[in-house]
Structure formats: C-alpha cells, structure tokens
C-alpha positions in Angstrom: 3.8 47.2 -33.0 1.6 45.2 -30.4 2.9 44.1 -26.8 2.5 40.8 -25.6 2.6 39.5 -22.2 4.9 36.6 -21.6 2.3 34.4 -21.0 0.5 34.9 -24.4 3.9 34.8 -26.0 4.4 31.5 -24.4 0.4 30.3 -25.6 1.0 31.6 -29.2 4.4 29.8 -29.5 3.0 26.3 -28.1 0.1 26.7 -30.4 2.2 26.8 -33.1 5.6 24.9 -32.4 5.0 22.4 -34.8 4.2 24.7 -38.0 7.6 26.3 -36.4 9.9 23.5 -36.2 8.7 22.0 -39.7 9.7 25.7 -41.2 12.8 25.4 -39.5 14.0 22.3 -40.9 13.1 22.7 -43.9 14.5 26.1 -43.5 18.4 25.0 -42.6 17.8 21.4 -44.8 17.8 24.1 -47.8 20.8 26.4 -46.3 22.7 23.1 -45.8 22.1 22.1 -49.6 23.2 26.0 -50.7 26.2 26.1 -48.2 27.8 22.7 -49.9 26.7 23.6 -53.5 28.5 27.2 -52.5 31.5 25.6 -51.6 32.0 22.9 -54.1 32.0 25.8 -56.7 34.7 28.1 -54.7 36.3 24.6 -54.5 36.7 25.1 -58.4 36.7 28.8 -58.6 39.0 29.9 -56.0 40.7 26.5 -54.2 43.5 28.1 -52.6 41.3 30.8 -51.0 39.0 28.3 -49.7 42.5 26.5 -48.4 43.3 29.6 -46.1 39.8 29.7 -45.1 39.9 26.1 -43.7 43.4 26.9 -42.5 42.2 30.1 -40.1 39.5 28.0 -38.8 41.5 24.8 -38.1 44.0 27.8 -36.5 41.0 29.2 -34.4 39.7 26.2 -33.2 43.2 25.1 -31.8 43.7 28.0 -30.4 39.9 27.9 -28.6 41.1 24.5 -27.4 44.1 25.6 -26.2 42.5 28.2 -24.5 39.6 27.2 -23.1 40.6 23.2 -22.3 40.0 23.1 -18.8 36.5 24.4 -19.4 35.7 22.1 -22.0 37.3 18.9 -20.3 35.2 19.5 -17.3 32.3 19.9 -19.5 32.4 16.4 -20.9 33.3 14.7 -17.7 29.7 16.3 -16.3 28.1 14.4 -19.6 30.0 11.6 -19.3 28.7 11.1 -15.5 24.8 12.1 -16.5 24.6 10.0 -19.4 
C-alpha cells in the first residue's frame, strides 16, 4: 500500500470533496430509506421485540442524562452564548 504525506492527503481530499460529500449523501439518504423500511417490517414481524428495543434505548439515554447532565447543561449554555 502507498504512503502519503499529510500534505498530499490534504490536496487529494480537497480535490475531490465534492465527488465525496455527493457519495455521502446519497450514501446515508439510501441507509435512511433501508433503516425505516427495516423497521416498519419488524414493526409487523416482531412488535414487541422492537418495544424492548426502544425501551433499552429510552433506558440508556436517561441514564446518559442522568449521568452526564452537568456536562451536557454546560455544553448548551456555551451555544446558547456563541450563537
């Protein structure tokens, strides 16, 4: 495999950023479509496994919150006073 120095790293990806970020939309546009198609059929399939699945999240995320507020609180008080 070839070695590149940052700095032609850094030229090749400016070069191309456009081609990059059009791939990349499209790219999660199509994974977006697949993810909700994916779930509306375990919504019919299997709704009570998809149930706990939201449930562990929703449990995670509280328990993130919980954890972590002070961080998080300070963190939009910094964006509220830049914006």
């Amino acid at each position: 495999m070839a070695k590149y120095g940052p700095k032609k790293k850094r030229e090749y990806y400016l070069a191309n950023r456009k081609e990059r970020l059009a791939y990349q939309n499209q790219y999660y546009r199509e994974s977006k479509q697949r993810f909700k198609r994916w779930k509306e059929i375990q919504e019919l399939l299997e709704p009570e496994k998809l149930e706990e699945a939201k449930k562990k999240l929703s449990d995670y995320n509280k328990a993130y919150y919980k954890k972590n507020k002070d961080k998080i609180l300070a963190k939009r008080r910094e964006r509220k006073l830049f914006f």
